[in-house]
C-alpha positions, 0 to 999 in steps of 0.5 A: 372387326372394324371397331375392336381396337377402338381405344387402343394405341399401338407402337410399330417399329417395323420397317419393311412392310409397316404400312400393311401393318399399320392398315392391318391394325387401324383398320380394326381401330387402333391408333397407331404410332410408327417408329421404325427402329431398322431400316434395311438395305440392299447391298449397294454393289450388286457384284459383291452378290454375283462374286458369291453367286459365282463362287458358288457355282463353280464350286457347288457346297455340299449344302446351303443354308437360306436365312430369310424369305426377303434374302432369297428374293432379292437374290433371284432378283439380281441373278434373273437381272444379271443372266445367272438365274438359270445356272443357279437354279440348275445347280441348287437342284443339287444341293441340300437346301436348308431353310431357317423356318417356315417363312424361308421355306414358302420363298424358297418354294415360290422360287422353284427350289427343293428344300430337303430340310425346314429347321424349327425352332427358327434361330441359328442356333438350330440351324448350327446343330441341324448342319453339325448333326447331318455334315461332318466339318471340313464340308463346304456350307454356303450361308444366305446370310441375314442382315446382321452385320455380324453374322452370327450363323456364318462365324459359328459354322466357321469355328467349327471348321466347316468352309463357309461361303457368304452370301450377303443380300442386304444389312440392317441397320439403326435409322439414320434419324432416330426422331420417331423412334424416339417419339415412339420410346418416350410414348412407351414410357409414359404408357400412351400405348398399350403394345408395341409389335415387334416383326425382326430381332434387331428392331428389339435390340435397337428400341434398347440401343435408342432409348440407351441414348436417351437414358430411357432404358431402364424406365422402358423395361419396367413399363414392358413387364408392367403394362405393354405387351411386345407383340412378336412376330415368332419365337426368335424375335420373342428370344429376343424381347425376354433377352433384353428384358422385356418380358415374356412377348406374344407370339403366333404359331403361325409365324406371319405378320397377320397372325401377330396382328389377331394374336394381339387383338385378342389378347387387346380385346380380353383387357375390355374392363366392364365397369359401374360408375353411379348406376352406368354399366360402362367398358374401358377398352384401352383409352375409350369409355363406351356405354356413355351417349357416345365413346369418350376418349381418355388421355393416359393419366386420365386412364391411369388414374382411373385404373388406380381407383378400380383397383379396390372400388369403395375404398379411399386412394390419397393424393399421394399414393396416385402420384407414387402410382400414376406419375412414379413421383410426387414432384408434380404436387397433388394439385396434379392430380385434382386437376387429372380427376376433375378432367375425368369426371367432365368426360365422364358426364354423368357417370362422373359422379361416381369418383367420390371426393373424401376431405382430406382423405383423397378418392374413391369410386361409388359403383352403385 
């Protein structure tokens, strides 16, 4: 287990517990790059939760709707510190409790609560037709919302005429420096990594709203369809990567951090490419070449190339049509790409002879 993402690098735009899955992921030998894209805060002014709190507990809903594990947490959290955990415990225990999702309804259980009702899909959206499908409009539905300055949830209940009380907790929000996101995003573009994990459907949006900025969106989808995979934590953060056009992310059955991380370790581990250079039986997992004395390392271009070449052993690819395919243009000059191939070939020792030279004509590979 220690070794099978030797080779592979990873991009993480989480923000609340990252370095769990940074170890996570290194700890299997992936080299990881973190660009947090959210970061979340709790409500600053902790009275705007106990006004909710209060409000509820004078006038009991006639059910309640609980978002997200973190939300339900740092509730209890301010109400056990300010004297009114009891009372609201008391009064939930009757209350139609709504859970958005597995992950709620654990929190909701480690706090002591009953849930009546665990809504699957996780999304809103199900959410809005579970309530409407058991309470008539006009009822009283308090919302624990999300982060979400916006919430979507809430506003859709209001709408439809229900008498909605928010229950806000904390808000997400873009980084106040983007640096490393952005460091991450121009990683992404050039295919420095082989996936990028993805555990809150903001943290998607604002990975398109960073690279927006730096005019790199366009280029980011076309590398996320071709060649990353987004790494999703559940289905509603999946929605969300095939919204903006990502592509079809993975995603456990089990929604958990823990899963994601072995759901994409195995499909890592399937892209290994068993491959024979000048009689060597070598493998290429992600960047690194093993069969050798000992792994080598290869950067990007070196892989890309390579990968390029593989595509039809025996048969000559120009200096041009690995500049369209490996760098997207010819203005590096194909002097870009001898130097590339003649890198490769040195790390490749002996096994190196096996990319062949054809004057004039360009390169191909000799597995024999």
């Amino acid at each position: 287990m220690a070794s099978t993402l030797s080779g592979y690098a990873i991009g993480v735009t989480a923000d609340r517990r990252s370095s769990e899955q940074i170890a996570l992921l290194e700890g299997r030998g992936a080299q990881c790059l973190h660009g947090p894209t959210i970061v979340t805060h709790p409500i600053a002014d902790q009275n705007e939760i106990v006004a909710a709190t209060l409000s509820l507990l004078a006038q009991p809903p006639d059910a309640l709707v609980l978002q997200t594990g973190i939300g339900i947490r740092s509730w209890f959290e301010v109400v056990e510190a300010t004297g009114h955990a009891q009372a609201l415990r008391e009064t939930l225990a009757t209350v139609p409790l709504i859970c958005r999702g597995p992950k709620t309804l654990g929190a909701s259980v480690a706090e002591g609560l009953e849930v009546d009702w665990c809504v699957a899909p996780a999304t809103a959206a199900a959410v809005v037709g579970h309530v409407v499908s058991q309470i008539e409009p006009g009822a009283r539905v308090a919302v624990q919302n999300d982060g979400d300055p916006q919430p979507w949830l809430a506003t859709r209940l209001s709408q439809l005429g229900y008498d909605v009380l928010q229950i806000p907790i904390y808000r997400w929000s873009l980084p106040d420096d983007p640096t490393a996101a952005e460091v991450l995003i121009r990683a992404i573009v050039d295919e420095r990594v082989d996936a990028v994990t993805f555990t809150s459907r903001p943290a998607v949006a604002n990975l398109v709203a960073i690279a927006a900025d730096l005019e790199l969106d366009g280029a980011l989808r076309d590398v996320f369809q071709r060649s990353v995979i987004p790494a999703c934590v559940g289905p509603v953060t999946a929605a969300q990567v095939f919204k903006v056009g990502f592509g079809y992310g993975l995603h456990p059955a089990r929604h958990r951090l823990g899963s994601m991380v072995q759901q994409l370790t195995d499909a890592l581990v399937a892209q290994a490419r068993p491959l024979s250079l000048a009689g060597h039986q070598l493998v290429l997992r992600g960047r690194q070449i093993e069969g050798l004395d000992q792994p080598v390392q290869l950067t990007g271009r070196e892989r890309a190339v390579l990968l390029a070449l593989l595509q039809q052993p025996g048969f000559v690819r120009s200096k041009t049509a690995l500049l369209d395919e490996v760098w997207k243009s010819r203005t590096p000059g194909t002097h870009t790409v001898e130097v590339t191939v003649g890198r490769l070939r040195r790390r490749l020792g002996p096994a190196g002879k096996g990319i062949e030279t054809v004057i004039r004509r360009g390169y191909r590979l000799r597995t024999d």
